[in-house]
PDB file of N, CA, C and O in Angstrom:
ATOM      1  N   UNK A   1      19.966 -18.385 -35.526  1.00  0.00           N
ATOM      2  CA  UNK A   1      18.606 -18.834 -35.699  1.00  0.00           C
ATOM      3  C   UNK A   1      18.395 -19.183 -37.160  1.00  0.00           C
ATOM      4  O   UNK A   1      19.106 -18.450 -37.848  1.00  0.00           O
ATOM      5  N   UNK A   2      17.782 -19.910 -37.786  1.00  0.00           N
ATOM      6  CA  UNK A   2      17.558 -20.766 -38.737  1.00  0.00           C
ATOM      7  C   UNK A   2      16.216 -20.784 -38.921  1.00  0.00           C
ATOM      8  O   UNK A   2      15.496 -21.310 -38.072  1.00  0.00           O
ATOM      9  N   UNK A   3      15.537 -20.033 -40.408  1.00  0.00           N
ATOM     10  CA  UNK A   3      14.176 -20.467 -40.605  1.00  0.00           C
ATOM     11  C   UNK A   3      14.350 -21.055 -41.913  1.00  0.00           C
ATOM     12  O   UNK A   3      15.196 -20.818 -42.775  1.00  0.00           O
ATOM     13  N   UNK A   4      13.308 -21.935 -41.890  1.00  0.00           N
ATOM     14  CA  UNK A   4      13.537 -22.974 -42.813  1.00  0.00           C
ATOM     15  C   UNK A   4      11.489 -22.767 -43.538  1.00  0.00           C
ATOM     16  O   UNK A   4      10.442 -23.079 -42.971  1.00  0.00           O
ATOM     17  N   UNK A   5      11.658 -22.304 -44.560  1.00  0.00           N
ATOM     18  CA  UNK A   5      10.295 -22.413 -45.272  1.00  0.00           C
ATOM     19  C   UNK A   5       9.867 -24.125 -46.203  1.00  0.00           C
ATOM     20  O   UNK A   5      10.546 -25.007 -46.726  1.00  0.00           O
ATOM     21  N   UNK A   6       9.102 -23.999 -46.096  1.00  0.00           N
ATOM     22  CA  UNK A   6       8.782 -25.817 -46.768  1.00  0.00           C
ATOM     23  C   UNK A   6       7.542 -25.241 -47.787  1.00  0.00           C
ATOM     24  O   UNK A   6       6.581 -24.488 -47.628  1.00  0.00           O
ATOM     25  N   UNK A   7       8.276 -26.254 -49.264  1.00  0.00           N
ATOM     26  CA  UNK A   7       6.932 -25.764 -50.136  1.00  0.00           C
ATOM     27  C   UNK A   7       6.965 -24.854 -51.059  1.00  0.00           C
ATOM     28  O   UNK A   7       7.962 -24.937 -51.776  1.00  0.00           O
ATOM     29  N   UNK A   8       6.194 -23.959 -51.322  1.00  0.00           N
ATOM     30  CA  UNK A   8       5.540 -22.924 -52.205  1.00  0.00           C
ATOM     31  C   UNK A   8       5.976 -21.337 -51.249  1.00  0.00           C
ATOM     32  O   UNK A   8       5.576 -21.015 -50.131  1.00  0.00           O
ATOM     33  N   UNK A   9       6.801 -20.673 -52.065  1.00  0.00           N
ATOM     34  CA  UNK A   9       6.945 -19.246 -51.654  1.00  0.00           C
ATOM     35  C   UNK A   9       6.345 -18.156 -52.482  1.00  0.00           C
ATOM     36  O   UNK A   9       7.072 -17.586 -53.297  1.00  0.00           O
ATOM     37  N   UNK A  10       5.111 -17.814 -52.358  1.00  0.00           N
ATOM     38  CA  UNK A  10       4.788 -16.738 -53.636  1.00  0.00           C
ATOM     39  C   UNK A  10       4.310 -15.671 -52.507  1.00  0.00           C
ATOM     40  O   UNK A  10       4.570 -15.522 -51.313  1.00  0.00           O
ATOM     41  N   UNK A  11       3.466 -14.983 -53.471  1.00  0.00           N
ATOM     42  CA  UNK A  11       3.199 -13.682 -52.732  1.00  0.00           C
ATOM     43  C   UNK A  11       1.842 -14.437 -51.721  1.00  0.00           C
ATOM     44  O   UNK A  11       1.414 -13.808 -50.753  1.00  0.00           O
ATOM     45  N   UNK A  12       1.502 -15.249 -51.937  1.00  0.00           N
ATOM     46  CA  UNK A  12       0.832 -15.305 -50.438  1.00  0.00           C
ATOM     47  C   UNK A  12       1.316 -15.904 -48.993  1.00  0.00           C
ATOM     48  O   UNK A  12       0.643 -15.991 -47.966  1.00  0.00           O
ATOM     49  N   UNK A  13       2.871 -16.349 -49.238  1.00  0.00           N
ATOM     50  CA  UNK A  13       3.418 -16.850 -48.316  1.00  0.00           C
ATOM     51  C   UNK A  13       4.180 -15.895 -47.802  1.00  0.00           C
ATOM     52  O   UNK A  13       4.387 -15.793 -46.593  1.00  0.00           O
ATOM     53  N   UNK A  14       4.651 -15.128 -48.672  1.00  0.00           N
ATOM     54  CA  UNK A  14       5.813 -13.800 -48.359  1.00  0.00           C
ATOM     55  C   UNK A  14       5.738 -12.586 -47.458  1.00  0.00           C
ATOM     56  O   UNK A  14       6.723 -11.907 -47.165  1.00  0.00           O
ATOM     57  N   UNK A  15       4.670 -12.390 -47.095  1.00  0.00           N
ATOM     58  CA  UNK A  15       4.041 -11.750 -46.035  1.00  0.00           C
ATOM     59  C   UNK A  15       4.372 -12.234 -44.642  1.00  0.00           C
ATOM     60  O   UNK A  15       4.845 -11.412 -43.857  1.00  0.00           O
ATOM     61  N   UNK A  16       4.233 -13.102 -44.370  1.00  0.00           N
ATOM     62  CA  UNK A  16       4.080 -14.020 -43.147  1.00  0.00           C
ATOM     63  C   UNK A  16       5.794 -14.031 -42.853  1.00  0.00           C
ATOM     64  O   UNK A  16       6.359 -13.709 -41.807  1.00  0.00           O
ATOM     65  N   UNK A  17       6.506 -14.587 -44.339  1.00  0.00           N
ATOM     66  CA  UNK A  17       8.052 -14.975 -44.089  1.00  0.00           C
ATOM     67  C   UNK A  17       8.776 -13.812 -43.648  1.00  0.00           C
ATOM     68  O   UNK A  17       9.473 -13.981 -42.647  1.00  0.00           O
ATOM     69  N   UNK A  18       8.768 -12.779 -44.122  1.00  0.00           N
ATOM     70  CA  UNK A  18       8.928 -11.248 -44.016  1.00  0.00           C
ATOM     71  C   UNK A  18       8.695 -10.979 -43.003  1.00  0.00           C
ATOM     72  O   UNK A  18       9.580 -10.187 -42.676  1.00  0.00           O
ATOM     73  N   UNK A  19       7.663 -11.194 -41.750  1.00  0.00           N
ATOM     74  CA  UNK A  19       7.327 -10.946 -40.712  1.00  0.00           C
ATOM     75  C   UNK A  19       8.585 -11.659 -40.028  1.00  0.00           C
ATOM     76  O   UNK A  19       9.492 -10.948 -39.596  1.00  0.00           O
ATOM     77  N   UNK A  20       8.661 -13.156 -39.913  1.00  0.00           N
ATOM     78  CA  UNK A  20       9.514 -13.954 -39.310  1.00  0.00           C
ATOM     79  C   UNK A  20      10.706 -13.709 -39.108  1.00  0.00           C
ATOM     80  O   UNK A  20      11.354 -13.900 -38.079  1.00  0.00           O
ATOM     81  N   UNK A  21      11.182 -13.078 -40.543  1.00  0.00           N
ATOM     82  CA  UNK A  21      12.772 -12.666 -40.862  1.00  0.00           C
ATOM     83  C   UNK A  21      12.775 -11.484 -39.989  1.00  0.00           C
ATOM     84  O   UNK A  21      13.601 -11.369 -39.083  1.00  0.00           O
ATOM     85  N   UNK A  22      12.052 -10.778 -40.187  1.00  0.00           N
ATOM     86  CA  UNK A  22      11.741  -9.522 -39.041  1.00  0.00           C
ATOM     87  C   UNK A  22      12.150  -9.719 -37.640  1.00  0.00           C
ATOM     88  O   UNK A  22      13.135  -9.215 -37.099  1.00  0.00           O
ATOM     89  N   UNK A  23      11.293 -10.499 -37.121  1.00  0.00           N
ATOM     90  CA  UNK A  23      11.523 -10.895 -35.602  1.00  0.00           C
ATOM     91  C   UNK A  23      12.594 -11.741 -35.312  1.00  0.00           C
ATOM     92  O   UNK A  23      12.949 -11.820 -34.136  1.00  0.00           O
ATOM     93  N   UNK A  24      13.220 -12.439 -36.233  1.00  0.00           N
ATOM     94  CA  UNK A  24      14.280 -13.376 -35.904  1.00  0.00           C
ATOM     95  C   UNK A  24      15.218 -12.386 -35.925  1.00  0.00           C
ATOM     96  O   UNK A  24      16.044 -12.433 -35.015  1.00  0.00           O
ATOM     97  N   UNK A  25      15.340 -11.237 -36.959  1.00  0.00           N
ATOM     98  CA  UNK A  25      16.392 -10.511 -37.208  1.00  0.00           C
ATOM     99  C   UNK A  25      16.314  -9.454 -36.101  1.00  0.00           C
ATOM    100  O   UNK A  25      17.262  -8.680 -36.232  1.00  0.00           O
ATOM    101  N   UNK A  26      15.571  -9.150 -35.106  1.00  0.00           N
ATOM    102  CA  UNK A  26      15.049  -8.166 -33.756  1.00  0.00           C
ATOM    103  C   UNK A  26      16.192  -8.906 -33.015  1.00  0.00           C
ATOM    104  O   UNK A  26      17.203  -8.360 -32.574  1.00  0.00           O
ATOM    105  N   UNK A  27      15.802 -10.620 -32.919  1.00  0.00           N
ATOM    106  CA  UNK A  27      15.989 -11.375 -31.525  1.00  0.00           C
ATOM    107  C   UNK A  27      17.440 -11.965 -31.772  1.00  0.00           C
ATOM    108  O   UNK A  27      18.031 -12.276 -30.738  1.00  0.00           O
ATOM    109  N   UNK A  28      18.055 -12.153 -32.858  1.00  0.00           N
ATOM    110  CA  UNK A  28      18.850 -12.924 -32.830  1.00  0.00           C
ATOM    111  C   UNK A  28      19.938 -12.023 -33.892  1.00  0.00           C
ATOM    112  O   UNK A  28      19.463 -11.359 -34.814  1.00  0.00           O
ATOM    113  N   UNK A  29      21.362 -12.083 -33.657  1.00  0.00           N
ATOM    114  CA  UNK A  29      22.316 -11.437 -34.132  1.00  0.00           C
ATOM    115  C   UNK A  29      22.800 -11.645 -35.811  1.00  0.00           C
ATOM    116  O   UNK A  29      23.294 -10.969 -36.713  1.00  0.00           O
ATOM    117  N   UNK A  30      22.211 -13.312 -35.527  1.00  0.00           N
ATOM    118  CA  UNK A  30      22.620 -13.765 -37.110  1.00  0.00           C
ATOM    119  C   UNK A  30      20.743 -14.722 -36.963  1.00  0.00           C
ATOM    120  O   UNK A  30      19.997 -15.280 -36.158  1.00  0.00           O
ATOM    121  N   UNK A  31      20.885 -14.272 -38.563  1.00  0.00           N
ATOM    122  CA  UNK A  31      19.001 -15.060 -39.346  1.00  0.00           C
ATOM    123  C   UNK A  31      20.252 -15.894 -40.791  1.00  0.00           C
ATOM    124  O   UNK A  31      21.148 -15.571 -41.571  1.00  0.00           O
ATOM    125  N   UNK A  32      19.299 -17.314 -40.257  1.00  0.00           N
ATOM    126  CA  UNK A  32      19.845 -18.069 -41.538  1.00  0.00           C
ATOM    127  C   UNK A  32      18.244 -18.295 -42.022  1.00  0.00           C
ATOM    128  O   UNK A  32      17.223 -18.395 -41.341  1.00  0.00           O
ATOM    129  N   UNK A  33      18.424 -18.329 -43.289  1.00  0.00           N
ATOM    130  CA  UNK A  33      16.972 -18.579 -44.331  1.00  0.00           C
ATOM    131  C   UNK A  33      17.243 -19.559 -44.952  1.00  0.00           C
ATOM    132  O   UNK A  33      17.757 -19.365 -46.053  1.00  0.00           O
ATOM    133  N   UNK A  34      17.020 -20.945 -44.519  1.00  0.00           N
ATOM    134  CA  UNK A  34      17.094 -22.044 -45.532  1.00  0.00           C
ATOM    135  C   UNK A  34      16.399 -22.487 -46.557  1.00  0.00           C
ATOM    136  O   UNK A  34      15.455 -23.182 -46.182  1.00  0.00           O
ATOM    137  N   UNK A  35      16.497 -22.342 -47.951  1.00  0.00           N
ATOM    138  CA  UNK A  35      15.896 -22.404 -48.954  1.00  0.00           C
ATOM    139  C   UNK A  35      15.753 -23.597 -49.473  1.00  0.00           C
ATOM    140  O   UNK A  35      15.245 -23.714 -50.588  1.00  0.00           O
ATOM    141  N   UNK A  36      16.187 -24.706 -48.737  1.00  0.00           N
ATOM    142  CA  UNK A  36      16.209 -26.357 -49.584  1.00  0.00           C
ATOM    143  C   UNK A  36      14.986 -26.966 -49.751  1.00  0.00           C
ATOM    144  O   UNK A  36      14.929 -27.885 -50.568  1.00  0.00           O
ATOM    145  N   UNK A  37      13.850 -26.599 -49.058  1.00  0.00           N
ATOM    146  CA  UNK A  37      12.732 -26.723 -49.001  1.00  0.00           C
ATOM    147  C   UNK A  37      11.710 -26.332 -49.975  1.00  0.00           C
ATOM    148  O   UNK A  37      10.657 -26.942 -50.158  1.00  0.00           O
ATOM    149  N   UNK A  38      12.113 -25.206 -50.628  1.00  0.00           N
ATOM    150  CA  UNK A  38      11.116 -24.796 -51.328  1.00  0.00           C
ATOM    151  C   UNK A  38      10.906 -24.966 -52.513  1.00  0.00           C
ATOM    152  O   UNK A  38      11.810 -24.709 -53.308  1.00  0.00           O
ATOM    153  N   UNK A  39       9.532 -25.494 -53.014  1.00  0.00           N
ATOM    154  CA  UNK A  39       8.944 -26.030 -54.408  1.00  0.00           C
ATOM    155  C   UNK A  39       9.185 -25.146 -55.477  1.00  0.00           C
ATOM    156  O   UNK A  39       9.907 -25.350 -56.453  1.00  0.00           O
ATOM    157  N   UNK A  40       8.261 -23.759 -55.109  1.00  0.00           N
ATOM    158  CA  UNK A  40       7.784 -22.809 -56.034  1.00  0.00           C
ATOM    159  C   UNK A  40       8.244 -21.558 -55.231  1.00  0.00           C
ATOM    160  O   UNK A  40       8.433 -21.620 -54.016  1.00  0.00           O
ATOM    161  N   UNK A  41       8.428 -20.338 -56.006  1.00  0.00           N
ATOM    162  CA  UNK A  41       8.673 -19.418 -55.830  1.00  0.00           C
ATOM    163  C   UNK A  41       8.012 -18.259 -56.592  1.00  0.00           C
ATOM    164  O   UNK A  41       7.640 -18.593 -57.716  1.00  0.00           O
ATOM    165  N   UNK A  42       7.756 -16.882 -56.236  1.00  0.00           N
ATOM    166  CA  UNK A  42       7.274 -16.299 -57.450  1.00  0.00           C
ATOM    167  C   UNK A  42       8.266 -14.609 -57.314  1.00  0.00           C
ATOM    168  O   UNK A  42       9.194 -14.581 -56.506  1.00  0.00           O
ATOM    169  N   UNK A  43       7.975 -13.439 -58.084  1.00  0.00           N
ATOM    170  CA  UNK A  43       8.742 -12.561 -57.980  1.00  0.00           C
ATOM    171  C   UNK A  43       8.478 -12.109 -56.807  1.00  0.00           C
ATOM    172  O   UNK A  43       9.579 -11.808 -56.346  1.00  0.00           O
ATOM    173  N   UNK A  44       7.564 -11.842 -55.928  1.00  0.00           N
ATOM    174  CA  UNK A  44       7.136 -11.776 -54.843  1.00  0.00           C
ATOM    175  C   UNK A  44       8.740 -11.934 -53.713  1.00  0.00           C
ATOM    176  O   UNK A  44       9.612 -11.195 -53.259  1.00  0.00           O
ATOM    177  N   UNK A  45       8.374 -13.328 -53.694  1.00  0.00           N
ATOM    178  CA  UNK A  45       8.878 -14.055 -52.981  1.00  0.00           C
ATOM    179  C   UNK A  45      10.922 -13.664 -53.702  1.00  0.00           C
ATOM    180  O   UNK A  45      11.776 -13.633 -52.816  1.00  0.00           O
ATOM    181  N   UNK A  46      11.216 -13.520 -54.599  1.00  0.00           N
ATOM    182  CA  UNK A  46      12.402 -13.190 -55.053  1.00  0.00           C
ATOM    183  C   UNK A  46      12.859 -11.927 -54.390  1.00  0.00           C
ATOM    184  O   UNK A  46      13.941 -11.972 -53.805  1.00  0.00           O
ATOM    185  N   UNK A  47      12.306 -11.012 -54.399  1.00  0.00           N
ATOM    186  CA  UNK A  47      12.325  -9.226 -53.846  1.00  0.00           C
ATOM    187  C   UNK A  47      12.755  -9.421 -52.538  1.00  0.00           C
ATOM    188  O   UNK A  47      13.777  -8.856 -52.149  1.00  0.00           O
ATOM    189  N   UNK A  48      11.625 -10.691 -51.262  1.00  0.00           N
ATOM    190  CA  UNK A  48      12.551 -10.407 -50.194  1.00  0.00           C
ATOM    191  C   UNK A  48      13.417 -11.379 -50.226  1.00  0.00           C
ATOM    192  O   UNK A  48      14.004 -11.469 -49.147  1.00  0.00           O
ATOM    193  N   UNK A  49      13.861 -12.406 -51.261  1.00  0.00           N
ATOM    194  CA  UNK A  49      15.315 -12.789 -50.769  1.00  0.00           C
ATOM    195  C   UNK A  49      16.299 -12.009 -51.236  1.00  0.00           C
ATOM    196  O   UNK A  49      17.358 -12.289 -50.673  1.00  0.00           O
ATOM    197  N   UNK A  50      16.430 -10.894 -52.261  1.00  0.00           N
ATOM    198  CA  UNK A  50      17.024 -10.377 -53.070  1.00  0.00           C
ATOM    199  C   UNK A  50      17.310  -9.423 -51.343  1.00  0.00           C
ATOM    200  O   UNK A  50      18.454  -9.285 -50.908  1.00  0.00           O
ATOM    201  N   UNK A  51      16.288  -8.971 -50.718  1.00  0.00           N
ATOM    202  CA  UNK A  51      16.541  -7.988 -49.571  1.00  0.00           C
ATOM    203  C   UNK A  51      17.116  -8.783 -48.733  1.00  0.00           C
ATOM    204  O   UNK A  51      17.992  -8.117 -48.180  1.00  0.00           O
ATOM    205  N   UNK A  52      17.111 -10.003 -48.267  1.00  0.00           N
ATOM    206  CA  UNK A  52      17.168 -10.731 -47.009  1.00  0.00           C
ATOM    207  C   UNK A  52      18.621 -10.425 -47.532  1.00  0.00           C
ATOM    208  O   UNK A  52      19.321  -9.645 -46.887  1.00  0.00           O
ATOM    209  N   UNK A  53      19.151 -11.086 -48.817  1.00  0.00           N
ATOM    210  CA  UNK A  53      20.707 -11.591 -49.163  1.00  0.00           C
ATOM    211  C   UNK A  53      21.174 -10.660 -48.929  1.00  0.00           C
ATOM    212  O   UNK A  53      22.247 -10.795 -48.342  1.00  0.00           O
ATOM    213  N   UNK A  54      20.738  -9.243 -49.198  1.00  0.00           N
ATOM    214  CA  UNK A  54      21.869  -7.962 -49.168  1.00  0.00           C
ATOM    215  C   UNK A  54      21.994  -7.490 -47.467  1.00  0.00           C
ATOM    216  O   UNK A  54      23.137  -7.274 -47.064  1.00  0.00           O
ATOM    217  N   UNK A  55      20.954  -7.346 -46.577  1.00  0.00           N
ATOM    218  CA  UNK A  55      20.920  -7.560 -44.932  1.00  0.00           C
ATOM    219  C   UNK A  55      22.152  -8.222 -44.486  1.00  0.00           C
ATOM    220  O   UNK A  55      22.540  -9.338 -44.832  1.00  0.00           O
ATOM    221  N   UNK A  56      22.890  -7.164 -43.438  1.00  0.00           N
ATOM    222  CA  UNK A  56      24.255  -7.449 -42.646  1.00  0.00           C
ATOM    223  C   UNK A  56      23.658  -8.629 -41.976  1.00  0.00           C
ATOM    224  O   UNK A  56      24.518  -9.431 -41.614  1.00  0.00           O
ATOM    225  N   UNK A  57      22.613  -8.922 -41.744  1.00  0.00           N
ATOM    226  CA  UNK A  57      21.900  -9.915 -40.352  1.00  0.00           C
ATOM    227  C   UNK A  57      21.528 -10.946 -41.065  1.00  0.00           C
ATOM    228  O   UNK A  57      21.137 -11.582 -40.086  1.00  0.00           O
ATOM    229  N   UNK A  58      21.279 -11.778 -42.097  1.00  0.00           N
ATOM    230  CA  UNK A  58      20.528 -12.748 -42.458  1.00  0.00           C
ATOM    231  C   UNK A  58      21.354 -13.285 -43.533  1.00  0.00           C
ATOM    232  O   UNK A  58      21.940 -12.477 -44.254  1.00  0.00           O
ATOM    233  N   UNK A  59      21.515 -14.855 -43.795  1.00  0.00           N
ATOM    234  CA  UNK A  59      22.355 -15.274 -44.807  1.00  0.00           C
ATOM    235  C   UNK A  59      21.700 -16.130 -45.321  1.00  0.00           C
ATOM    236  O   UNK A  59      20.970 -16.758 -44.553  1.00  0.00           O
ATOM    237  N   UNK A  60      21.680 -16.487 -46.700  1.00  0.00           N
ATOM    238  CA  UNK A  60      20.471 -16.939 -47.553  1.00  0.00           C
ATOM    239  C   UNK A  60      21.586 -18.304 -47.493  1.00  0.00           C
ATOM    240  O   UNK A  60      22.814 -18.225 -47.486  1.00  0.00           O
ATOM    241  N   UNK A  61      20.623 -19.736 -47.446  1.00  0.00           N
ATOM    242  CA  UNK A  61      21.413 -21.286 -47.732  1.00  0.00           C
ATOM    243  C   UNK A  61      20.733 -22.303 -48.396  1.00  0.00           C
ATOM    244  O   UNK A  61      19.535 -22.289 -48.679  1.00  0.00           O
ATOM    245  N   UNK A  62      21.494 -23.137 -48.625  1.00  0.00           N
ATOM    246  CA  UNK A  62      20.085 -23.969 -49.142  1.00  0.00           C
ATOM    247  C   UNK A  62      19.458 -23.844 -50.710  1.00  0.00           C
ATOM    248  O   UNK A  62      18.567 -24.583 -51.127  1.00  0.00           O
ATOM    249  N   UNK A  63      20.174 -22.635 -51.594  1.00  0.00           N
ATOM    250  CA  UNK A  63      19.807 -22.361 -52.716  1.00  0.00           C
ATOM    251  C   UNK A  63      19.848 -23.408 -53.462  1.00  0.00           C
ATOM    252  O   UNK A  63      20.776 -24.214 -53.394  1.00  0.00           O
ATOM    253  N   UNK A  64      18.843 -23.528 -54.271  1.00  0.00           N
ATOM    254  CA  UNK A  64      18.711 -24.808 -55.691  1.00  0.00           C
ATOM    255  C   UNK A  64      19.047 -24.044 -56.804  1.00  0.00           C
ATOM    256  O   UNK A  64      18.772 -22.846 -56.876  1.00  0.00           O
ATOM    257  N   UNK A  65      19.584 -24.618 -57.613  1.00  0.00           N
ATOM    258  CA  UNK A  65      20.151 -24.112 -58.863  1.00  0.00           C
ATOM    259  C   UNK A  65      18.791 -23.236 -59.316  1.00  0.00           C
ATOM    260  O   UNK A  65      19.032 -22.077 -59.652  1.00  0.00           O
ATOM    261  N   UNK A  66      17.365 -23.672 -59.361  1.00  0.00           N
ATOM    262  CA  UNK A  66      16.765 -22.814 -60.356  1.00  0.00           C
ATOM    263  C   UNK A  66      16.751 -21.357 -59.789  1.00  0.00           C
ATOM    264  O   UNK A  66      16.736 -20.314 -60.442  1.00  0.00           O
ATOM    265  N   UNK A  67      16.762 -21.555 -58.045  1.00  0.00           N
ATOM    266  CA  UNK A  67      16.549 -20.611 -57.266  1.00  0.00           C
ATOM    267  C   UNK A  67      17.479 -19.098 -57.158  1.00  0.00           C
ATOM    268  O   UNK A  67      17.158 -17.965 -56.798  1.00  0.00           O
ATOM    269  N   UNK A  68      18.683 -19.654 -57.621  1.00  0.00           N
ATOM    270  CA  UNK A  68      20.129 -18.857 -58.098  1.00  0.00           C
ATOM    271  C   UNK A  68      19.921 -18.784 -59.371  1.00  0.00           C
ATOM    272  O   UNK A  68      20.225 -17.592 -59.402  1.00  0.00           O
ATOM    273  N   UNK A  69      19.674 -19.007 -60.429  1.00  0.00           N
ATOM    274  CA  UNK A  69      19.328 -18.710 -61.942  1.00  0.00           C
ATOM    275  C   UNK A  69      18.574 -17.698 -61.676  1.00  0.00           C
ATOM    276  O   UNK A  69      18.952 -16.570 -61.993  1.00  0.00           O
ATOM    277  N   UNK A  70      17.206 -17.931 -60.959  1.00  0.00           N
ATOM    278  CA  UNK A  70      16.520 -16.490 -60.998  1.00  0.00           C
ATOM    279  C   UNK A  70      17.173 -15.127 -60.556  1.00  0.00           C
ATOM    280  O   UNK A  70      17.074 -14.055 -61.153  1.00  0.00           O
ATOM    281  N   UNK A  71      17.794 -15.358 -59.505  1.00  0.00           N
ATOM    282  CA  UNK A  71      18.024 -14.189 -58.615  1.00  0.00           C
ATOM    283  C   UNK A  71      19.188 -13.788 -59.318  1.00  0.00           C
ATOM    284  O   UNK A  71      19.580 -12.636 -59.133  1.00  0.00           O
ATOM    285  N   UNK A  72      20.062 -14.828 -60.400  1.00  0.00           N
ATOM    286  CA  UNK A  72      21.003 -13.928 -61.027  1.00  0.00           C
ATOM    287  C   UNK A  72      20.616 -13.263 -62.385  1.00  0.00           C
ATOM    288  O   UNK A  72      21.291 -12.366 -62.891  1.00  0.00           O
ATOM    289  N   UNK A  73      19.367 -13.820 -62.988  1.00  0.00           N
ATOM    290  CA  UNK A  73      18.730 -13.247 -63.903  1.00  0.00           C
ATOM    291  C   UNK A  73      18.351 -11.617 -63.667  1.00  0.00           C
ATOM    292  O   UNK A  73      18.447 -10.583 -64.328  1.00  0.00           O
ATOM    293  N   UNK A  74      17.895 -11.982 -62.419  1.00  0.00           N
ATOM    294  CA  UNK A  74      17.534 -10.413 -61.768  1.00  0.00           C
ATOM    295  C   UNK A  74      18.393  -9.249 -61.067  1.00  0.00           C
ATOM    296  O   UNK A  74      18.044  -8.187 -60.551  1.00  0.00           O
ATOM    297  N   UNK A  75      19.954  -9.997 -61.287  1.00  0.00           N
ATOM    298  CA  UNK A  75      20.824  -8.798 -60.945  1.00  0.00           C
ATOM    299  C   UNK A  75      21.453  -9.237 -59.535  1.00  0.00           C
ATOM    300  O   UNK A  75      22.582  -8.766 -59.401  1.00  0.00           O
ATOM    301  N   UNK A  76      21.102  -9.872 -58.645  1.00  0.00           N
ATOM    302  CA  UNK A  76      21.271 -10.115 -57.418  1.00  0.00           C
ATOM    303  C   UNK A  76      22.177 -10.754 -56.973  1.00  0.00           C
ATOM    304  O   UNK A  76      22.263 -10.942 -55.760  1.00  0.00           O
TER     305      UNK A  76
END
C-alpha cells in the first residue's frame, strides 16, 4: 500500500498522516510513504518520518534532497 501526501506537511497535517500510516500499517503488511510530493515540511512532520523510517512495516520513498538533509541533520 502506498500513501502519497501532496503539498505542505507540518504539524497540522501530521495528525491526520499518522492516523493513515496507522491504518495502512493495521491492514497491509508493507506501508510505502511517498514523499515526492511534498512542498513544506516542519519538525512536526520530521518526528513521524524519523518514526515511520525506523518501523519494520513502512518504507519512506520519494525523498528530496532537502528532505534527507534534514532528517540527517537530525540524526536519522
Amino acid at each position: 500500500m502506498t500513501l502519497k501526501p501532496v503539498g505542505d506537511l507540518t504539524i497540522f497535517e501530521v495528525g491526520a498522516l499518522c492516523e493513515e500510516v496507522k491504518q495502512a500499517a493495521a491492514a497491509h503488511p508493507q506501508v510505502e510513504l511517498d514523499l515526492s510530493e511534498i512542498d513544506k515540511l516542519d519538525a512536526a512532520a520530521l518526528q513521524l518520518l524519523i518514526a515511520v523510517r525506523r518501523s519494520e512495516h513502512c518504507v519512506l520513498t520519494g525523498m528530496t534532497d532537502p528532505i534527507r538533509a534534514r532528517m540527517t541533520e537530525l540524526g536519522a
